[in-house]
N, C-alpha and C positions, 0 to 999 in steps of 0.2 A: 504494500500500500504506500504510494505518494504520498509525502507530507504538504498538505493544504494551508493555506489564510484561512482559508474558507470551509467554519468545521462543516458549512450543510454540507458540501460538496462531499464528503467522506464521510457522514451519517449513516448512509446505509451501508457500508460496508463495515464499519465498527459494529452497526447492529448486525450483522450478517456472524462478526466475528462473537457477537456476546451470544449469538440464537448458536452456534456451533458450541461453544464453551460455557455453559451458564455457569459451571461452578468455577471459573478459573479468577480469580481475582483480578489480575489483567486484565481479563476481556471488561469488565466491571468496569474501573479505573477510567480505563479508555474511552468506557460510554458517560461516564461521569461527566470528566474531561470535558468531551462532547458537549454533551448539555450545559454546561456552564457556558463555554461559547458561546452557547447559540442562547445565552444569558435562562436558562430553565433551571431555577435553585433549586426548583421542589425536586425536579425530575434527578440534577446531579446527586444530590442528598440521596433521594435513592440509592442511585445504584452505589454509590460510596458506601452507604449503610450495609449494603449486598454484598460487600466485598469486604467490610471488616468484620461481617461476621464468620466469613472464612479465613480471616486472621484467627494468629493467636494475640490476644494484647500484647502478650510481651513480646512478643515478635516487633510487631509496630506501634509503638505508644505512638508515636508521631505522627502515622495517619490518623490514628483516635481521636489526637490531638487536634485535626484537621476538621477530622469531621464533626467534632462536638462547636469546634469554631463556629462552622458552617452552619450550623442548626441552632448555634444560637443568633447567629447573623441574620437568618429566615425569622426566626423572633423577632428581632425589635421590628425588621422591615417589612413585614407581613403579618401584623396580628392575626387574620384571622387561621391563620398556620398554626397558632398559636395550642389548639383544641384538640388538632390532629398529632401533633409529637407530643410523643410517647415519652412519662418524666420527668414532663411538663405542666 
């Protein structure tokens, strides 16, 4: 796969790579990635959530780290997100 400016332009092909790989954490990442791009927080947050739960923490505290960033970032900027996350 070409690397794009343009994450539409390689959307379907990461989704093609995540629909072959659903458990692979990668493939996750990448579609994450993706969506942040293409500015979609709920949709990145997903699959970021998707993919650390195939981590071990201790493996990565740093994406954790990321992704609790992230979900708290959906927080302030999006209240009505607010109902839907989980620990919240």
């Amino acid at each position: 796969m070409e690397k794009s400016t343009e994450p539409q332009l390689y959307l379907d092909e990461i989704e093609n790579l995540n629909a072959s790989h659903p458990d692979w954490p990668f493939a996750l990442v990448r579609l994450g990635k993706a969506y942040l791009l293409l500015e979609d927080l709920h949709g990145a947050l997903e699959q970021f959530e998707k993919a650390l739960s195939l981590l071990s923490p201790l493996q990565d505290h740093k994406f954790a780290q990321y992704v609790e960033g992230l979900r708290a970032y959906i927080m302030v900027t999006d209240p009505p997100f607010r109902t839907i996350v989980p620990g919240y």
